[in-house]
N, C-alpha and C positions, 0 to 999 in steps of 0.2 A: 835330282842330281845337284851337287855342288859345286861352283865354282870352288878350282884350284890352284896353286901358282907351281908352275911345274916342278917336280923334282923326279921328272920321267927317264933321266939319263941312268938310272938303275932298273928300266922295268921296259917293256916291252913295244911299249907305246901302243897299247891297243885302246887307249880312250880318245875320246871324240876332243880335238884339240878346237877351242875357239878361234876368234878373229884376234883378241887383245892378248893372248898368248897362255891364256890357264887351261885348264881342260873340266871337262864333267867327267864326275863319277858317280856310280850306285852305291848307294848305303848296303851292299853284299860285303861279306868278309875280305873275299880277293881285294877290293879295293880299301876297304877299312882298313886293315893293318898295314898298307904299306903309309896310307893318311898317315896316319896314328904315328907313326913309327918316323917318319924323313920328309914328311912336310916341315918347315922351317919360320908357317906360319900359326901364330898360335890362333889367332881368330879363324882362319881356316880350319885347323884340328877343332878347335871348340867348337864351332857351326857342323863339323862331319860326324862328332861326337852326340850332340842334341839329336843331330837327325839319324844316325845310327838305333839313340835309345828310344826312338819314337815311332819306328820303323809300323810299329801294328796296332799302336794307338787307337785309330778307330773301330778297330778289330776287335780289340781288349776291353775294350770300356763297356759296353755291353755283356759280356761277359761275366765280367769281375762284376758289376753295380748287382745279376743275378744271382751270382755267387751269397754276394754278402746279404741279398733276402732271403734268400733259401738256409744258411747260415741264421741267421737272428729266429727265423721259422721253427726250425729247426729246436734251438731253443727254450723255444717259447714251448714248444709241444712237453719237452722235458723238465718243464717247471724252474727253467732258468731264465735269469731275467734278462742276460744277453750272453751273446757266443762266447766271450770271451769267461764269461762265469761258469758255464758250459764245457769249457777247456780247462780251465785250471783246477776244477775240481779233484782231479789225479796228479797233480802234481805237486809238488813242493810250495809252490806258494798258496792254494788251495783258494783265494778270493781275487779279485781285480784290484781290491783297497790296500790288501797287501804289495801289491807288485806297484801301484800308484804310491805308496808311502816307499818304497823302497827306492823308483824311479826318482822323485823329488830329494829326496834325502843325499843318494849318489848325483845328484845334478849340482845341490848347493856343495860339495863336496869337490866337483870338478871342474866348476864353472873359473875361480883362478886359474888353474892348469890353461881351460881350453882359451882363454884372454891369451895368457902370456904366449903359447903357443899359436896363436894366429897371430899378434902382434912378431913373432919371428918371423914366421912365415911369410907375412907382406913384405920384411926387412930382405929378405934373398930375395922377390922380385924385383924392391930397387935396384940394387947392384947389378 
């Protein structure tokens, strides 16, 4: 659970209200979106946001680390050097060097844009 600083006067009031006035909530939808939505603290939202996305985390990671053995294995059995060579064979870009020269190519191409637009961007949080 999260501390919160309340904005319970739209909701039902069914969470567990502290001593110093915030309340706890679960990382469940019901409570996620009303966070998300009319809390008025952004570090609040950001802390219920992290632990929202991290809900299965420990869950996951064993999972996904097997995934991607069994993946490269996989692979390897079909005379490819890795998954992702593996995959692109039927498609369009057909090699991983490809899609590596193309990725770079669009990065030096975008990399002004994504500057100037993050330098906006911090510009509306001042104000």
């Amino acid at each position: 659970p999260i501390p919160c600083v309340p904005w319970q006067s739209q909701t039902s009031g069914q969470y567990q209200r502290r001593v110093h006035g915030s309340y706890l909530v679960s990382t469940k939808y019901p409570d996620m979106f009303p966070v998300s939505k009319l809390c008025k603290v952004p570090s609040t939202r950001d802390k219920m946001e992290l632990a929202y996305n991290k809900r299965c985390l420990d869950t996951n990671i064993p999972i996904i680390e097997e995934l991607v053995q069994l993946r490269a294995e996989k692979a390897h059995l079909m005379g490819y050097k890795t998954h992702a060579d593996f995959v692109l064979e039927n498609r369009m870009a057909k090699s991983r060097e490809v899609v590596w020269k193309f990725l770079n190519d669009l990065n030096v191409k975008i990399e002004p844009l994504v500057a100037s637009d993050t330098s906006a961007c911090l510009g509306y949080n001042v104000r």
